[in-house]
VEXDREN-2710 file (C-alpha; in Angstrom, 1 decimal):
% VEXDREN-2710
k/r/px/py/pz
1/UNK/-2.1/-10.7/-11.3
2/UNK/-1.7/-11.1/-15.2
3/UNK/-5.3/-9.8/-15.6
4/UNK/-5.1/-6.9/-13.1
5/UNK/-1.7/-5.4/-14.2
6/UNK/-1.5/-7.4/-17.6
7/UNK/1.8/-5.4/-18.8
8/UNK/4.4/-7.3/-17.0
9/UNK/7.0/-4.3/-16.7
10/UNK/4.5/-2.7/-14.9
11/UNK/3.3/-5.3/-12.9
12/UNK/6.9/-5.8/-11.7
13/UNK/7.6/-1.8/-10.6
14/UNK/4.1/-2.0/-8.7
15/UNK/4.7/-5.6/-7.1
16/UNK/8.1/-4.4/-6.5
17/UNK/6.6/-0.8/-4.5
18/UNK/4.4/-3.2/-2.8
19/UNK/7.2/-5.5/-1.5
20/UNK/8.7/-2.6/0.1
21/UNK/5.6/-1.7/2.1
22/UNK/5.6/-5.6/3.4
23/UNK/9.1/-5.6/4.9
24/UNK/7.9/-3.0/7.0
25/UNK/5.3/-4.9/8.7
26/UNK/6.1/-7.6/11.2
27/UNK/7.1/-11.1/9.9
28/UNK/4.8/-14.1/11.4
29/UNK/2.0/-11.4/11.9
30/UNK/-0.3/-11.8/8.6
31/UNK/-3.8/-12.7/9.2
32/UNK/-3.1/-11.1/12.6
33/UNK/-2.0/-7.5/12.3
34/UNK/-2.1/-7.3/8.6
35/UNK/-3.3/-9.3/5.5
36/UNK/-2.7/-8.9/1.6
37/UNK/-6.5/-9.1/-0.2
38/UNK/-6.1/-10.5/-3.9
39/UNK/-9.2/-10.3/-6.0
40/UNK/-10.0/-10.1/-9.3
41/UNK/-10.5/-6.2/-9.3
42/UNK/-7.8/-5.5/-6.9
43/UNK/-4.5/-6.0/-4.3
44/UNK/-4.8/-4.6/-1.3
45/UNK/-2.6/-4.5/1.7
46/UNK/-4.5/-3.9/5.0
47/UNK/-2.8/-3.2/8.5
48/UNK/-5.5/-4.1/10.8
49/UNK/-8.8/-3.2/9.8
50/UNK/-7.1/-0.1/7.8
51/UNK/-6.6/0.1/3.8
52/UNK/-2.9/0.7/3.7
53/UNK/-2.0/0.1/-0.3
54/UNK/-4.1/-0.7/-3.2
55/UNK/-3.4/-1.5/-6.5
56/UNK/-6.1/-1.5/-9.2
57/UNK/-6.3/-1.8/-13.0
58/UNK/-6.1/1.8/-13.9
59/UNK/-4.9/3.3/-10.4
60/UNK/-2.9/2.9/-7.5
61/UNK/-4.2/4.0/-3.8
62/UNK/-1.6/4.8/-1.4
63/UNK/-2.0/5.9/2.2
64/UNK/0.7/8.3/3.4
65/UNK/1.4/10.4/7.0
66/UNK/1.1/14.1/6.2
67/UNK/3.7/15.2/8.6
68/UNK/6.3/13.3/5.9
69/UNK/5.2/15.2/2.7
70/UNK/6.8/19.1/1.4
71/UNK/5.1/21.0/-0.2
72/UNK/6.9/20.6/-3.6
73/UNK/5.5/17.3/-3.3
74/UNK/2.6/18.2/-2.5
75/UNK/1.9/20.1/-5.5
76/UNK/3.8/18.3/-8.0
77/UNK/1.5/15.2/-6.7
78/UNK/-1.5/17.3/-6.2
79/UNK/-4.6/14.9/-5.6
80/UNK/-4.1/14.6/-1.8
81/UNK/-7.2/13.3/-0.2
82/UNK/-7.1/14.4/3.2
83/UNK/-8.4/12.9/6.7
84/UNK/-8.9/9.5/4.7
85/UNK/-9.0/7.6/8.3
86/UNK/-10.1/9.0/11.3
87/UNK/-8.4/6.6/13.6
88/UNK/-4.5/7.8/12.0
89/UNK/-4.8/11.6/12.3
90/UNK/-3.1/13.2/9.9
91/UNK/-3.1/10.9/7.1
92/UNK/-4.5/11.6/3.5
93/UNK/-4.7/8.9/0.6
94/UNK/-2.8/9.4/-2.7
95/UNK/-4.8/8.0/-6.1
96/UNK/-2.9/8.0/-9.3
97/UNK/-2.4/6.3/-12.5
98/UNK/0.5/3.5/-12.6
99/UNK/2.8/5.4/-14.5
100/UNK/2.6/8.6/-12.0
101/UNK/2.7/6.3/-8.6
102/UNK/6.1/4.8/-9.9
103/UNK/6.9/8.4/-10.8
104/UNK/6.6/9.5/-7.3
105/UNK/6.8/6.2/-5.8
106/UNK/10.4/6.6/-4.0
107/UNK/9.4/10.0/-2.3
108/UNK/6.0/8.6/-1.1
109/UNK/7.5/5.5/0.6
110/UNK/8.5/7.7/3.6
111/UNK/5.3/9.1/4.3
112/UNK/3.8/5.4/3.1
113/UNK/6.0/3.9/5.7
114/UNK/5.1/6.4/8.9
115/UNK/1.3/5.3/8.0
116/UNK/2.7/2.0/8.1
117/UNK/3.6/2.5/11.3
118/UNK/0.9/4.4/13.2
119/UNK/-1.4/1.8/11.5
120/UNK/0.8/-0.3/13.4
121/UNK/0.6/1.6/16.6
122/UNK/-3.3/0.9/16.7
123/UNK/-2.3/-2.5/17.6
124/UNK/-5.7/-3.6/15.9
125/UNK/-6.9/-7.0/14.5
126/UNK/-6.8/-7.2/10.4
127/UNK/-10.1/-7.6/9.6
128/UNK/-9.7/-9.7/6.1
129/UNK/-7.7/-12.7/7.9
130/UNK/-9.9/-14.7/6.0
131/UNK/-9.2/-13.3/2.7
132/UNK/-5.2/-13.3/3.0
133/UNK/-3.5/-14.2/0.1
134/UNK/-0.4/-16.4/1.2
135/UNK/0.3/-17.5/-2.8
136/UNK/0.7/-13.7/-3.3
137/UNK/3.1/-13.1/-0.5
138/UNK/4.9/-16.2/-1.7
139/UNK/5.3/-15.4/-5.1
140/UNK/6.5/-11.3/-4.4
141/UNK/9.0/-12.8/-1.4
142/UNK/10.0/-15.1/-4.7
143/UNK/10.1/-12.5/-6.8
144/UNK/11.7/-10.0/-4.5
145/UNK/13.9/-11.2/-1.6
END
């Protein structure tokens, strides 16, 4: 994590975003409904075989429901990408900076957690079982009870 997010007051506000995204998703059912991918270039939380949260060096992706977001939101925001998965209508992904997803990171974790949820609702098979990250889930539940 050091290397990815090597400014630890930042790494802490992200982790921290990304904590509240797992409590949403149902305990005992990583590598089985969801997994959290930790690589060298990335962290990325995946409900089933869908991209959910992603945190990179220079950017954060965030998936959202756009029944959730206003339009003030919308256009203080202003980088919606829309129809980013086919199989949750209505959903658009959200890149920014660090600074600007922490900005906007409390209004976002509605429409973060409906996407959640009809991710969910797909009731599909994570596809990256085999590259869960348990030390990572241990150390934010650590971290962040």
């Amino acid at each position: 994590m050091n290397k990815l997010l090597p400014d630890q007051r930042l790494q802490r506000l992200i982790l921290e975003e990304l904590a509240q995204s797992i409590r949403t998703l149902p305990a005992g059912k990583e590598k089985i409904l969801w997994a959290l991918t930790l690589s060298e270039n990335f962290v990325r939380l995946n409900i089933g075989p869908i991209e959910a949260l992603a945190i990179y060096k220079d950017k954060v992706r965030v998936l959202i429901s756009d029944s959730e977001v206003n339009q003030g939101l919308r256009e203080q925001i202003g980088n919606f990408d829309r129809g980013w998965y086919r199989a949750i209508p209505g959903s658009s992904s959200v890149n920014m900076p660090h600074q600007k997803f922490l900005t906007f990171a409390e209004d976002l974790r509605r429409p973060h957690t409906t996407f959640i949820n009809l991710a969910l609702a797909e009731g599909r098979k994570t596809s990256y079982a085999r590259s869960h990250s348990p030390g990572l889930i241990q150390f934010i539940n650590e971290q962040f009870p």
